[in-house]
The first five atom37 places (N, CA, C, CB, O) and aatype in JSON, in Angstrom:
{
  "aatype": [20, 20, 20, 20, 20, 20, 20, 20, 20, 20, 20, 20, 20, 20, 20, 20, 20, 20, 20, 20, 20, 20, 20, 20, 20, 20, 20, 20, 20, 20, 20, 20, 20, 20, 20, 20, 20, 20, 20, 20, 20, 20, 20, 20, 20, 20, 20, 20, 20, 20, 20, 20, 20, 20, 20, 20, 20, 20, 20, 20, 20, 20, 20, 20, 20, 20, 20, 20, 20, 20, 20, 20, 20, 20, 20, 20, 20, 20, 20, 20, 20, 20, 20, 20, 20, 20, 20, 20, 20, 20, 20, 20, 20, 20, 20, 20, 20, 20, 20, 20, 20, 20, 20, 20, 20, 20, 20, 20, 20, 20, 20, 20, 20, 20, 20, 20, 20, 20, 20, 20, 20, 20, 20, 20, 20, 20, 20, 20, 20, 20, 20, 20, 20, 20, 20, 20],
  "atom_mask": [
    [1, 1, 1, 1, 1],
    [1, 1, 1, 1, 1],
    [1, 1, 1, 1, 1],
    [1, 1, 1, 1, 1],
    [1, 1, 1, 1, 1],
    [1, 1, 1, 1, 1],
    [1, 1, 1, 1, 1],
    [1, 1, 1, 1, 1],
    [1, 1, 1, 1, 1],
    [1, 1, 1, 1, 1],
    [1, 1, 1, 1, 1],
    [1, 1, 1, 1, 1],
    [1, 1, 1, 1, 1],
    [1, 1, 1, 1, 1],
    [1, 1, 1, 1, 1],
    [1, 1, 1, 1, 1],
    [1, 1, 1, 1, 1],
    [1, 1, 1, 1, 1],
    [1, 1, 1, 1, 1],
    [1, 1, 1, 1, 1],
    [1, 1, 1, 1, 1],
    [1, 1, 1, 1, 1],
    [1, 1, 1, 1, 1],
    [1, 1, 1, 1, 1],
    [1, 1, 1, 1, 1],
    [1, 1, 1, 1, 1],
    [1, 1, 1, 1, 1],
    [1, 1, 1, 1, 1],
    [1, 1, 1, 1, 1],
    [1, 1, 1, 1, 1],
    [1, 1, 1, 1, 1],
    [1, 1, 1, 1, 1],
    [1, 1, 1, 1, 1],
    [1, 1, 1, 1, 1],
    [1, 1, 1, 1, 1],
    [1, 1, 1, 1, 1],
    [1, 1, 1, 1, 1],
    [1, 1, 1, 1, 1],
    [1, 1, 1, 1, 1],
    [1, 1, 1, 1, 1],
    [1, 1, 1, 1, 1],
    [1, 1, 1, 1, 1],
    [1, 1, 1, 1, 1],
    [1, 1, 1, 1, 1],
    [1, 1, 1, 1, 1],
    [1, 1, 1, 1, 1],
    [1, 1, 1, 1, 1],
    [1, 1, 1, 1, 1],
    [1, 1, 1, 1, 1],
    [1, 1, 1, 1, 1],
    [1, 1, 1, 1, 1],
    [1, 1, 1, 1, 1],
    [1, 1, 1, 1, 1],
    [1, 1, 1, 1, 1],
    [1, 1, 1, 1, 1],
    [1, 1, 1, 1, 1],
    [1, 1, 1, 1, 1],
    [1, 1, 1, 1, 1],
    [1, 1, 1, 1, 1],
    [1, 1, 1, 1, 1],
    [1, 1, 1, 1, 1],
    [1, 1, 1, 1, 1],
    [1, 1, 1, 1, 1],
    [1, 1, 1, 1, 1],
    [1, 1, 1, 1, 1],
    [1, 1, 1, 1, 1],
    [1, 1, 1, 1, 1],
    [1, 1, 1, 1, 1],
    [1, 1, 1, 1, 1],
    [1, 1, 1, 1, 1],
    [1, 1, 1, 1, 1],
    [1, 1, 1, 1, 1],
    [1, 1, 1, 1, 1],
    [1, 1, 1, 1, 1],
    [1, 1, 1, 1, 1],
    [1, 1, 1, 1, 1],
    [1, 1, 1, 1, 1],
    [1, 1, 1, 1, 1],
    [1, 1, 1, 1, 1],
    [1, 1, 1, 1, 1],
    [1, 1, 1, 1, 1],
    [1, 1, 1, 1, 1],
    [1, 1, 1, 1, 1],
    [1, 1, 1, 1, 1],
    [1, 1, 1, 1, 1],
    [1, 1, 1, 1, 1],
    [1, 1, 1, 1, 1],
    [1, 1, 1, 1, 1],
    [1, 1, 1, 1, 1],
    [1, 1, 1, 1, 1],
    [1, 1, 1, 1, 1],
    [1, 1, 1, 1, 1],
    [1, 1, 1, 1, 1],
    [1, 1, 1, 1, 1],
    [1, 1, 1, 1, 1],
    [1, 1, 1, 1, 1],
    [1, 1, 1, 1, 1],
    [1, 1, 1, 1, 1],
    [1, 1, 1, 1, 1],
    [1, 1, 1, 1, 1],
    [1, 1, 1, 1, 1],
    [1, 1, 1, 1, 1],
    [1, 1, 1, 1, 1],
    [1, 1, 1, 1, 1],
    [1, 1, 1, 1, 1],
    [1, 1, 1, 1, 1],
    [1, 1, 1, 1, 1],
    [1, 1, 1, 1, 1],
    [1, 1, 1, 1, 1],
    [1, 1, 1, 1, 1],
    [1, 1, 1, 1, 1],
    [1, 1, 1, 1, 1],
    [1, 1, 1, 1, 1],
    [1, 1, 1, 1, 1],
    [1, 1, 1, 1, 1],
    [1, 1, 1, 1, 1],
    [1, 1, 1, 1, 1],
    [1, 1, 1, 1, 1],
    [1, 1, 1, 1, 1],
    [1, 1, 1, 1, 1],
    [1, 1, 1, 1, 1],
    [1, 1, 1, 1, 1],
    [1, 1, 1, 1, 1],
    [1, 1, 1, 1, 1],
    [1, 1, 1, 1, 1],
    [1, 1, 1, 1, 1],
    [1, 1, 1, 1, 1],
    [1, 1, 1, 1, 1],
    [1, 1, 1, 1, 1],
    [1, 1, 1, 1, 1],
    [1, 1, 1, 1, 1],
    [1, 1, 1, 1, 1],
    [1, 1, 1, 1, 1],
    [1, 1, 1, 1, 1],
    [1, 1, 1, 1, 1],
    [1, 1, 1, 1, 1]
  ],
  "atom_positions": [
    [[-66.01, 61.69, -276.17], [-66.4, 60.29, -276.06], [-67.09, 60.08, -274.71], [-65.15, 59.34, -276.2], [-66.7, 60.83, -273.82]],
    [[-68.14, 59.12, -274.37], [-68.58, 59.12, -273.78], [-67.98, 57.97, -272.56], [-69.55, 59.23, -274.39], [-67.39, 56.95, -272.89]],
    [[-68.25, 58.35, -271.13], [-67.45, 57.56, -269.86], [-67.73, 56.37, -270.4], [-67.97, 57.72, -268.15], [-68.41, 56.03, -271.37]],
    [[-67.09, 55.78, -269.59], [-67.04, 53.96, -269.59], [-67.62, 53.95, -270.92], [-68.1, 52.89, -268.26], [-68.85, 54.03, -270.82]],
    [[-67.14, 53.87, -272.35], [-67.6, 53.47, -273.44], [-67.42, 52.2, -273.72], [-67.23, 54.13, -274.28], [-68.27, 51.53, -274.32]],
    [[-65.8, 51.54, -273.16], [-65.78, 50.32, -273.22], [-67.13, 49.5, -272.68], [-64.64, 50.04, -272.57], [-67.72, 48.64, -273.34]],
    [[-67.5, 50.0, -271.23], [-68.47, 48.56, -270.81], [-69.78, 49.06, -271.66], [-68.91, 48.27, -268.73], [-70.71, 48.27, -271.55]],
    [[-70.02, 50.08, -272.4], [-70.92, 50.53, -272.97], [-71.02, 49.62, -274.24], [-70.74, 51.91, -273.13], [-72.07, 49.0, -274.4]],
    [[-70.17, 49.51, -274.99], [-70.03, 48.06, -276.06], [-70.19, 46.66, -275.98], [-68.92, 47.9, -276.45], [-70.62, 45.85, -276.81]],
    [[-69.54, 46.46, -274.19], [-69.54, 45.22, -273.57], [-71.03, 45.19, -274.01], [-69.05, 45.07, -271.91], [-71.53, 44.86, -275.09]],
    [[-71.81, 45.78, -272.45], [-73.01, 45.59, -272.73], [-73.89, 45.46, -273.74], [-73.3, 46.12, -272.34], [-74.79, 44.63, -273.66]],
    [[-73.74, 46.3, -274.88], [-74.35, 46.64, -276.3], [-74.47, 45.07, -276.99], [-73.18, 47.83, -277.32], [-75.44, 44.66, -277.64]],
    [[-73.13, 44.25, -276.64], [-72.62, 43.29, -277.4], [-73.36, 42.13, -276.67], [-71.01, 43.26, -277.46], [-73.63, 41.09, -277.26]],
    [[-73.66, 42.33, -275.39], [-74.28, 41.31, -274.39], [-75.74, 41.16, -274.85], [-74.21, 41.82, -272.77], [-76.12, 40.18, -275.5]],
    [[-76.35, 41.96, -274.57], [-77.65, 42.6, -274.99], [-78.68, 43.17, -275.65], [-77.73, 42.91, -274.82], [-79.88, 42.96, -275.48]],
    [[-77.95, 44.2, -276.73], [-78.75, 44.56, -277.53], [-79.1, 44.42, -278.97], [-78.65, 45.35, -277.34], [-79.42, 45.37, -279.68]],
    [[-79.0, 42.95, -279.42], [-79.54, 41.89, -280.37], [-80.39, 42.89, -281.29], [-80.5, 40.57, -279.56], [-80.09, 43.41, -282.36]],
    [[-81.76, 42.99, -280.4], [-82.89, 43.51, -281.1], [-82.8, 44.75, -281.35], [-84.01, 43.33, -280.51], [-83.1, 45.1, -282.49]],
    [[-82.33, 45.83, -280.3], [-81.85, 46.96, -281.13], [-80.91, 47.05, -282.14], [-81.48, 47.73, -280.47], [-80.69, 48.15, -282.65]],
    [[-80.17, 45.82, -282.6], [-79.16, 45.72, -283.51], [-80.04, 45.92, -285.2], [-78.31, 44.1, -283.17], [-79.94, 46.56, -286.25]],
    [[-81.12, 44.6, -284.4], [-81.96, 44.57, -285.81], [-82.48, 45.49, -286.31], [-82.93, 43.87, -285.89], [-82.27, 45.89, -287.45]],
    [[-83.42, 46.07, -285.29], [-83.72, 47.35, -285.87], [-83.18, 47.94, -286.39], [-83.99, 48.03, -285.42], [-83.79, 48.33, -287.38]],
    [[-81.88, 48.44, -286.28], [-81.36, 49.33, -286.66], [-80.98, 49.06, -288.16], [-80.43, 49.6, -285.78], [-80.88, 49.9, -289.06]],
    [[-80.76, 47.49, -288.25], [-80.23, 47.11, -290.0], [-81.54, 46.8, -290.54], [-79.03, 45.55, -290.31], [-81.39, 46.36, -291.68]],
    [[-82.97, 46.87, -290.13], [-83.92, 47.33, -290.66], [-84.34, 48.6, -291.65], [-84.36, 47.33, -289.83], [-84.75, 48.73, -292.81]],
    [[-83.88, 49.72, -290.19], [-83.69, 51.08, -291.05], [-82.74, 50.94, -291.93], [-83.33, 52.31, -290.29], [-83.01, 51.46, -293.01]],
    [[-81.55, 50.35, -291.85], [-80.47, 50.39, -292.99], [-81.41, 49.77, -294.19], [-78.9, 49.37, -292.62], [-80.61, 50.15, -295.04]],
    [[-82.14, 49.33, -294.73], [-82.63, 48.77, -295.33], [-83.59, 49.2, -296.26], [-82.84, 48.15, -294.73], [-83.43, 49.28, -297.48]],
    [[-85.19, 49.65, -295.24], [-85.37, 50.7, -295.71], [-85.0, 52.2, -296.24], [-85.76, 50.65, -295.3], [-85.55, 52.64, -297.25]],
    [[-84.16, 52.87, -295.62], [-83.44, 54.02, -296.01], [-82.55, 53.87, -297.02], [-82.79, 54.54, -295.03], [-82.16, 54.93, -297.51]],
    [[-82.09, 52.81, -297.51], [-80.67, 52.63, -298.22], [-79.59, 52.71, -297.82], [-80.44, 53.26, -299.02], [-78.64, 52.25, -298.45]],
    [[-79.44, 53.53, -296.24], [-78.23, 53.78, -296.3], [-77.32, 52.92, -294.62], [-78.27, 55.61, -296.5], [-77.8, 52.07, -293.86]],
    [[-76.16, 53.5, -294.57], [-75.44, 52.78, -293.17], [-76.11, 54.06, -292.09], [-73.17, 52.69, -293.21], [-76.34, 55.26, -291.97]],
    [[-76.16, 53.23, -291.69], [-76.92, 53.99, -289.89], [-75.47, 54.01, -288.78], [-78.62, 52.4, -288.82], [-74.92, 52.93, -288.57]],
    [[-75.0, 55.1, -288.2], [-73.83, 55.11, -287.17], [-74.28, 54.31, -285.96], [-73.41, 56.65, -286.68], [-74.96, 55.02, -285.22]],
    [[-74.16, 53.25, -285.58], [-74.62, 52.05, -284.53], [-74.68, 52.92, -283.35], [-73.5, 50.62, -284.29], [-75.67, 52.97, -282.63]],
    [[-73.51, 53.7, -283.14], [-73.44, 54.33, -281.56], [-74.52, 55.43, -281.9], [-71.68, 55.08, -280.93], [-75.59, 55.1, -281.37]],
    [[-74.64, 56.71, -282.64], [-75.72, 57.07, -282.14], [-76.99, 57.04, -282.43], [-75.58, 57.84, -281.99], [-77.71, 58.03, -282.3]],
    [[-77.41, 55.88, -282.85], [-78.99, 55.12, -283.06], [-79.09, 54.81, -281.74], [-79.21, 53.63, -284.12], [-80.04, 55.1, -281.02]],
    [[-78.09, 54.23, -281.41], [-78.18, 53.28, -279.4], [-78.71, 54.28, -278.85], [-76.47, 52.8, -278.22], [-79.88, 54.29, -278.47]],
    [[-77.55, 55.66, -278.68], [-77.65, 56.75, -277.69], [-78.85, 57.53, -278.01], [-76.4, 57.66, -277.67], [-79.53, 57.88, -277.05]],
    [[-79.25, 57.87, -279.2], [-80.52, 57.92, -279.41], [-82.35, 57.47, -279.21], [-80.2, 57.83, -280.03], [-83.47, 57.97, -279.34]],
    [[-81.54, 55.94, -278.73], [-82.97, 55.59, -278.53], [-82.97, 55.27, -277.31], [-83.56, 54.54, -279.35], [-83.95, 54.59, -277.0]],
    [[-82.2, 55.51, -276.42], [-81.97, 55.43, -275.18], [-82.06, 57.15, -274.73], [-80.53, 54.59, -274.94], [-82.61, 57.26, -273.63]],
    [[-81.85, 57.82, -275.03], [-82.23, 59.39, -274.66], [-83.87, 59.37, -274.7], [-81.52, 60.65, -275.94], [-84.61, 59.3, -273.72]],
    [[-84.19, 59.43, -275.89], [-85.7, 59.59, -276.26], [-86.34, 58.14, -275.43], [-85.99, 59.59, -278.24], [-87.55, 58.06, -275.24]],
    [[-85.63, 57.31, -275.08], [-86.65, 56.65, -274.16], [-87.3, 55.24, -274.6], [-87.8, 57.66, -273.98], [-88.06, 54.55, -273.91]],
    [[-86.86, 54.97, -275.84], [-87.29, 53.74, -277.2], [-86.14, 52.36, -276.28], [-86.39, 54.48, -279.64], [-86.18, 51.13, -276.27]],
    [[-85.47, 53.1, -275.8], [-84.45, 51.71, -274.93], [-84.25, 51.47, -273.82], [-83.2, 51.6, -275.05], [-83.11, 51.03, -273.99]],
    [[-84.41, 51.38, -272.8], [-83.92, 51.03, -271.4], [-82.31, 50.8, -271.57], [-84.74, 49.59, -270.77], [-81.75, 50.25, -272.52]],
    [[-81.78, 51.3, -270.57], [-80.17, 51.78, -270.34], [-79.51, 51.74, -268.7], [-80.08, 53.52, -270.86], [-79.62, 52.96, -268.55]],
    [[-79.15, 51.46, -267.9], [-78.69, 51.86, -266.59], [-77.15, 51.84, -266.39], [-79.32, 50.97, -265.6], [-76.45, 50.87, -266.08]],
    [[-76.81, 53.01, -266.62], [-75.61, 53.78, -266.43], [-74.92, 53.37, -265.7], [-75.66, 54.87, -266.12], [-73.77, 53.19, -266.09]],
    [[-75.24, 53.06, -264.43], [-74.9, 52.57, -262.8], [-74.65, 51.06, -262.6], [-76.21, 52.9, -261.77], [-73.84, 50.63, -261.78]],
    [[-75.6, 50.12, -263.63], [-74.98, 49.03, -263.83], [-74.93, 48.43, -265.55], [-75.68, 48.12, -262.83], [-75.67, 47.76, -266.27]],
    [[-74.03, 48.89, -265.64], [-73.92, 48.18, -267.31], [-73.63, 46.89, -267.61], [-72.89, 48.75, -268.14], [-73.18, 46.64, -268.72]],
    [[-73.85, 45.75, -266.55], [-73.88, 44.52, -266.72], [-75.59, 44.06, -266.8], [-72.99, 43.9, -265.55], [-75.84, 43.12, -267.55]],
    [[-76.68, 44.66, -266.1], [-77.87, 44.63, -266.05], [-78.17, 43.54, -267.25], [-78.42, 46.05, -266.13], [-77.49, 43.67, -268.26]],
    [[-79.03, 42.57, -267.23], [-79.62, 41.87, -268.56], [-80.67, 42.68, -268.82], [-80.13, 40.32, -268.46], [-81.26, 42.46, -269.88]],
    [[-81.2, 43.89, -267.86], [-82.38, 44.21, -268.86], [-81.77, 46.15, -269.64], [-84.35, 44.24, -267.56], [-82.29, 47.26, -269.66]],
    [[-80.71, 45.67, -270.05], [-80.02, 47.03, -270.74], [-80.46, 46.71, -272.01], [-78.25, 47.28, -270.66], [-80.81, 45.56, -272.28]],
    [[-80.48, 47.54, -272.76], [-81.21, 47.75, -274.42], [-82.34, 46.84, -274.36], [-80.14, 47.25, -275.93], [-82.75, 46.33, -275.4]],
    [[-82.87, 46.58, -273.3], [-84.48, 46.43, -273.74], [-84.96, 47.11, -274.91], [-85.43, 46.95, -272.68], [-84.15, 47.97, -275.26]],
    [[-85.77, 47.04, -275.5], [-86.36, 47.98, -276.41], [-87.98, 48.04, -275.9], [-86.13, 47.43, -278.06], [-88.69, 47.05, -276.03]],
    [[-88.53, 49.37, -275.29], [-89.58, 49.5, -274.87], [-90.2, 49.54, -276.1], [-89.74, 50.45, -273.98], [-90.85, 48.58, -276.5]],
    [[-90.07, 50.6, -276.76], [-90.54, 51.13, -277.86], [-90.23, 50.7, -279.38], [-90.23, 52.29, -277.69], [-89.91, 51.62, -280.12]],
    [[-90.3, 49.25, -279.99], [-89.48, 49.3, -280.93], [-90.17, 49.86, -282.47], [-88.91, 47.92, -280.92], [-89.64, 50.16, -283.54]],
    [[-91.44, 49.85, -282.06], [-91.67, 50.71, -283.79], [-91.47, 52.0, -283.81], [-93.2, 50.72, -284.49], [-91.48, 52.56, -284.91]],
    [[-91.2, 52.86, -282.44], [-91.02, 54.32, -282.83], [-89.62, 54.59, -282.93], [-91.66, 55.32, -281.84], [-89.26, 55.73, -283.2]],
    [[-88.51, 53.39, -282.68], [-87.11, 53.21, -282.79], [-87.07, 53.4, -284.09], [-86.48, 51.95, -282.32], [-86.76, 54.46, -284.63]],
    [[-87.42, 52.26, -284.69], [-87.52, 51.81, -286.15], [-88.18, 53.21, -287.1], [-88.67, 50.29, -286.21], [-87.7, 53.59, -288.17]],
    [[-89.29, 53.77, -286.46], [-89.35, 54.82, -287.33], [-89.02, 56.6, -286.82], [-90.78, 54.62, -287.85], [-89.38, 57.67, -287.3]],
    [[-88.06, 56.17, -285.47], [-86.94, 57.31, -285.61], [-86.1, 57.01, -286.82], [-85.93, 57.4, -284.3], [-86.03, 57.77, -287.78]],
    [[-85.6, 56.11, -286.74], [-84.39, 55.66, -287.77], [-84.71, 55.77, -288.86], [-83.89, 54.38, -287.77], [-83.61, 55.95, -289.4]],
    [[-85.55, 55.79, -289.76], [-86.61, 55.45, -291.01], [-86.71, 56.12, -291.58], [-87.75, 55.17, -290.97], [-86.04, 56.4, -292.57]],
    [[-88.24, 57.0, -290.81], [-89.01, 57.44, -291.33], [-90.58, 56.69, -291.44], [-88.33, 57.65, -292.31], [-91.68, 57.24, -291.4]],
    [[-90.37, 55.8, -291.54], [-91.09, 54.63, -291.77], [-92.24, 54.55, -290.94], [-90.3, 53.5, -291.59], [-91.91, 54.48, -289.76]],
    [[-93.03, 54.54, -291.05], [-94.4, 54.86, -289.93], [-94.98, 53.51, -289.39], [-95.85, 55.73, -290.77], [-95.58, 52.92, -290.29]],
    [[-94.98, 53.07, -288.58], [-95.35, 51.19, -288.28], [-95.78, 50.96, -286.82], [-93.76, 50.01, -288.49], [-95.56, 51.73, -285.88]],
    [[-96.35, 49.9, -286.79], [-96.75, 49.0, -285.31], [-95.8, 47.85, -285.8], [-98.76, 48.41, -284.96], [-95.21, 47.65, -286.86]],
    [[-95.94, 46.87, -284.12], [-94.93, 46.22, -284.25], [-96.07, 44.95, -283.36], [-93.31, 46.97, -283.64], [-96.79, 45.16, -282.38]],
    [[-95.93, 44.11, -283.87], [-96.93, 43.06, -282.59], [-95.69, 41.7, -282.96], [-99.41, 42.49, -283.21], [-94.93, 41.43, -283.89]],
    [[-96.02, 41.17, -281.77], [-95.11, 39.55, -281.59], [-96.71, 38.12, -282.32], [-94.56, 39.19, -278.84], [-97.9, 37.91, -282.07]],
    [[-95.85, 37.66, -283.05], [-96.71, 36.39, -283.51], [-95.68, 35.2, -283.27], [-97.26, 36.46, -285.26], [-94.47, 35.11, -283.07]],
    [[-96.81, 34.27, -283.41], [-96.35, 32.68, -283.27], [-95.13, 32.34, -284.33], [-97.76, 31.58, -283.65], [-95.22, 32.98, -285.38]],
    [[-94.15, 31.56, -284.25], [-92.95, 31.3, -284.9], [-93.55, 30.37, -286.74], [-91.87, 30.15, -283.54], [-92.92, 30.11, -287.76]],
    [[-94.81, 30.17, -286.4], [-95.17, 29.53, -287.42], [-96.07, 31.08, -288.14], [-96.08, 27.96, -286.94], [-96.76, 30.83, -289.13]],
    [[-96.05, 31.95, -287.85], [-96.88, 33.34, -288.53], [-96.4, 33.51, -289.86], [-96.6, 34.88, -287.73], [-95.17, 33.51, -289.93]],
    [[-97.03, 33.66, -290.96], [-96.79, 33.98, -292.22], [-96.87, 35.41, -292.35], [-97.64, 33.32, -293.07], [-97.65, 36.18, -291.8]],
    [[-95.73, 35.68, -293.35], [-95.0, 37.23, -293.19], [-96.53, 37.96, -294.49], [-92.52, 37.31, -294.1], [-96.98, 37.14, -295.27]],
    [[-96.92, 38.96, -294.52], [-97.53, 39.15, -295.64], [-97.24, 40.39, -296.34], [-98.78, 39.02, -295.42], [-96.81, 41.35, -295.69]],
    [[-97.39, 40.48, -297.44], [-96.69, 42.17, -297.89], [-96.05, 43.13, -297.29], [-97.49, 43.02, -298.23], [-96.77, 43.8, -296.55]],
    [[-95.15, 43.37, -297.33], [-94.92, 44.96, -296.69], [-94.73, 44.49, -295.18], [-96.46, 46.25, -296.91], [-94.76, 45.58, -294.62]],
    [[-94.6, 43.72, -294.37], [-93.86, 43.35, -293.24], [-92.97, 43.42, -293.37], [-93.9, 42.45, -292.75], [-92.44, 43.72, -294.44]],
    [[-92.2, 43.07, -291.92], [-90.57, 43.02, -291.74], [-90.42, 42.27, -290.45], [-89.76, 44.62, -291.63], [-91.24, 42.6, -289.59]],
    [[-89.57, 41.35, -290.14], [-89.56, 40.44, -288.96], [-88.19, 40.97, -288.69], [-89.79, 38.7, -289.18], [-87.17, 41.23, -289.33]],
    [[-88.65, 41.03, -287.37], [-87.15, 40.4, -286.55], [-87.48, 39.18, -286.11], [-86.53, 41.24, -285.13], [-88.7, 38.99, -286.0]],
    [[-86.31, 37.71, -285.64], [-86.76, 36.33, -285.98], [-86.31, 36.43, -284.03], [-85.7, 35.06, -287.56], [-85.31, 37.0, -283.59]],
    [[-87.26, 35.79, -283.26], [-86.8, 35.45, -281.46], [-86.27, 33.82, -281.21], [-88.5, 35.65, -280.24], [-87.12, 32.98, -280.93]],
    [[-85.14, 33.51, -281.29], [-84.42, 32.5, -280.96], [-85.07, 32.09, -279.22], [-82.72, 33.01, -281.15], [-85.7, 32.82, -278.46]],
    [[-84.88, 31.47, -279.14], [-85.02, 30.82, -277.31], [-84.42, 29.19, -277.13], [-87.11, 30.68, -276.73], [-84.62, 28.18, -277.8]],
    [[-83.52, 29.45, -275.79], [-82.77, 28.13, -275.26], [-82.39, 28.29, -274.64], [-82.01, 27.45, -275.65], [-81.48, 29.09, -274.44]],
    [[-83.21, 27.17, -273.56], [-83.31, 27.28, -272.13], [-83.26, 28.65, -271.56], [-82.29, 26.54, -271.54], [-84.18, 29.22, -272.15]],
    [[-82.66, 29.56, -270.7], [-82.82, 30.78, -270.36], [-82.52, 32.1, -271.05], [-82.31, 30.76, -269.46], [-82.66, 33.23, -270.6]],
    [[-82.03, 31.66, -272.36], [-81.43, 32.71, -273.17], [-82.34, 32.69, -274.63], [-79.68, 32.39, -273.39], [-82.74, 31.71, -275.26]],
    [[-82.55, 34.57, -275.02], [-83.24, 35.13, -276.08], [-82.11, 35.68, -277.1], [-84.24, 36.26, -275.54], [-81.21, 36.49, -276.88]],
    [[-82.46, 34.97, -278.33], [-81.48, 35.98, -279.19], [-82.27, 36.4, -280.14], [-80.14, 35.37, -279.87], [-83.2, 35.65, -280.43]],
    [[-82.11, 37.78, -280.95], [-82.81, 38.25, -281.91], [-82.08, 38.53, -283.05], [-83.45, 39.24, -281.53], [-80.99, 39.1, -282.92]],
    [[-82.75, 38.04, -284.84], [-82.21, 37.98, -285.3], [-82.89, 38.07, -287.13], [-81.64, 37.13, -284.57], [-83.86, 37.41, -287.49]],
    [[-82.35, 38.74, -287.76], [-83.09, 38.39, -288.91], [-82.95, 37.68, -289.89], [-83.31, 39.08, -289.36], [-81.76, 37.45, -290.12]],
    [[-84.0, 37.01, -290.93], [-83.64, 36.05, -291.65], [-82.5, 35.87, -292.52], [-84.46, 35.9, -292.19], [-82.21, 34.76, -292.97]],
    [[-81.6, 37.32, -292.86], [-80.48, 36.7, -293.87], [-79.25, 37.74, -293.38], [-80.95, 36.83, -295.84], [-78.37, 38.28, -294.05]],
    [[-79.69, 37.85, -291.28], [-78.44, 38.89, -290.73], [-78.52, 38.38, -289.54], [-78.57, 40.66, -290.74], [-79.69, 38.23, -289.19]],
    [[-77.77, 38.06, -288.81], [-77.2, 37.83, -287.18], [-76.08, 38.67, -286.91], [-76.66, 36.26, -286.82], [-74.93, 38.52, -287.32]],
    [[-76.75, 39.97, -285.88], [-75.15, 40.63, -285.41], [-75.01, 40.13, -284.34], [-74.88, 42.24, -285.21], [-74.95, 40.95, -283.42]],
    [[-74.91, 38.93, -284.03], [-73.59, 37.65, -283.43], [-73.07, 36.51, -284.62], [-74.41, 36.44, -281.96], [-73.83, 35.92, -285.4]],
    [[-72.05, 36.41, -284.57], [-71.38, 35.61, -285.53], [-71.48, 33.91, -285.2], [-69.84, 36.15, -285.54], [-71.2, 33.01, -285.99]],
    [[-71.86, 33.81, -284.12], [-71.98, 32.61, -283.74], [-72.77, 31.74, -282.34], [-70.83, 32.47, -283.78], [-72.42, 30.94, -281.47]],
    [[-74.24, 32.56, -282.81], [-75.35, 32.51, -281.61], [-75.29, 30.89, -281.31], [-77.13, 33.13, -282.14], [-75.29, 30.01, -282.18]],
    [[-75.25, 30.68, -279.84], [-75.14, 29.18, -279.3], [-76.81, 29.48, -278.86], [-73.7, 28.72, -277.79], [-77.28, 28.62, -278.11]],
    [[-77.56, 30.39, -279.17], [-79.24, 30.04, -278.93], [-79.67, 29.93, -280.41], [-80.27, 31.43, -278.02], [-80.58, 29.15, -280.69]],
    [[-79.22, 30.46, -281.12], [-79.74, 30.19, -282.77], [-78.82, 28.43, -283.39], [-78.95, 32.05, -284.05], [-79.21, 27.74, -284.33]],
    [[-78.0, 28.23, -282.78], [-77.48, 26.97, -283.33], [-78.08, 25.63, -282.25], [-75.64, 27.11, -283.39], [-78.43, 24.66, -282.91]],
    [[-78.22, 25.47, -280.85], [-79.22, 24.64, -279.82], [-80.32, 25.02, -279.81], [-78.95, 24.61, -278.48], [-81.04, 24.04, -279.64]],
    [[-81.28, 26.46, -279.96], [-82.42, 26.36, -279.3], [-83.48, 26.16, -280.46], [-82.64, 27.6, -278.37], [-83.53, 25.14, -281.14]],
    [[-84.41, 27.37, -280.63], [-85.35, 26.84, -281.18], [-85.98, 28.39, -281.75], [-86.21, 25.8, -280.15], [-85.9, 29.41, -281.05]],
    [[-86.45, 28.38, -282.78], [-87.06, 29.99, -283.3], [-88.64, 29.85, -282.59], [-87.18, 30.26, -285.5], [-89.52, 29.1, -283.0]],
    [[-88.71, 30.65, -281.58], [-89.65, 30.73, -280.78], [-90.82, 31.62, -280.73], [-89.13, 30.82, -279.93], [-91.88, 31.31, -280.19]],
    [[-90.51, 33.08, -281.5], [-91.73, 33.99, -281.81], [-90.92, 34.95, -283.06], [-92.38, 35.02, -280.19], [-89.73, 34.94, -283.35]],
    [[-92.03, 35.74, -283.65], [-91.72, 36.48, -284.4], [-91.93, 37.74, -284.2], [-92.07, 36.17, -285.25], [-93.11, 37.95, -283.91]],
    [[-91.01, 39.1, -284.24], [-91.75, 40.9, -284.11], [-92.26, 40.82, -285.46], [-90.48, 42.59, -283.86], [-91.86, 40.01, -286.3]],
    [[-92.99, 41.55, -285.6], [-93.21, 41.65, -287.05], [-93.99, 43.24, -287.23], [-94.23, 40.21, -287.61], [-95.19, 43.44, -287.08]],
    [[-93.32, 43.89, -287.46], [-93.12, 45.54, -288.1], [-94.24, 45.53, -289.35], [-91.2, 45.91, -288.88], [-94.0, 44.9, -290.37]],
    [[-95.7, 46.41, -289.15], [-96.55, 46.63, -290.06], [-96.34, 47.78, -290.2], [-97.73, 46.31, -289.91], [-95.89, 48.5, -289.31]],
    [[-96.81, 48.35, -291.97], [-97.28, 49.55, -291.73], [-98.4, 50.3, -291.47], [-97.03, 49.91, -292.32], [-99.48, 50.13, -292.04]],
    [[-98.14, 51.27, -290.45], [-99.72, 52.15, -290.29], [-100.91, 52.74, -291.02], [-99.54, 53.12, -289.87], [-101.81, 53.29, -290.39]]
  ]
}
């Protein structure tokens, strides 16, 4: 098991929203359950996540630098990923992750999954942009 795994969840649970999605993206496409811990540790090795070991309270932990080559580590799935306006119409063969915003806080989330059970930026703020996952 890996050191401090606890603040490793903390953080995961603080932060990494959008790598969440992704990841129940690939569940989606693939058919199948994806192991949460090593998709994380995975895309944080190869470099698809920002991570700092040294402070695992950081807000910019599970960044996702890279999220279409996340998405098609996990996959297979071959894609670009661009951000559109909250009013963008989805068209064939897309896939959104949905960007919540209120006041200083981002939550990410998809249309019929939130891994937070009870986002206080998805229930006050406002759906503010869209990722939206094409294929290549």
């Amino acid at each position: 098991m890996r050191k401090k795994i606890q603040s490793f969840f903390l953080s995961a649970g603080n932060f990494a929203c959008y790598a969440f999605c992704i990841i129940r993206l690939a569940e989606k496409i693939t058919g199948t359950d994806i192991d949460v811990m090593s998709a994380l540790q995975a895309g944080i090795d190869k470099g698809f996540i920002r991570f700092d070991e040294d402070c695992l309270s950081s807000p910019n932990n599970f960044y996702v630098f890279e999220p279409a080559k996340f998405l098609e580590y996990l996959s297979g799935w071959k894609c670009n990923v661009k951000k559109e306006a909250a009013d963008y119409g989805l068209r064939e063969g897309e896939l959104c992750v949905y960007c919540w915003k209120r006041l200083n806080s981002m939550h990410f989330r998809l249309a019929d999954w939130d891994p937070l059970e009870n986002s206080q930026t998805v229930k006050y703020g406002a759906l503010d942009s869209l990722r939206v996952f094409y294929p290549v």
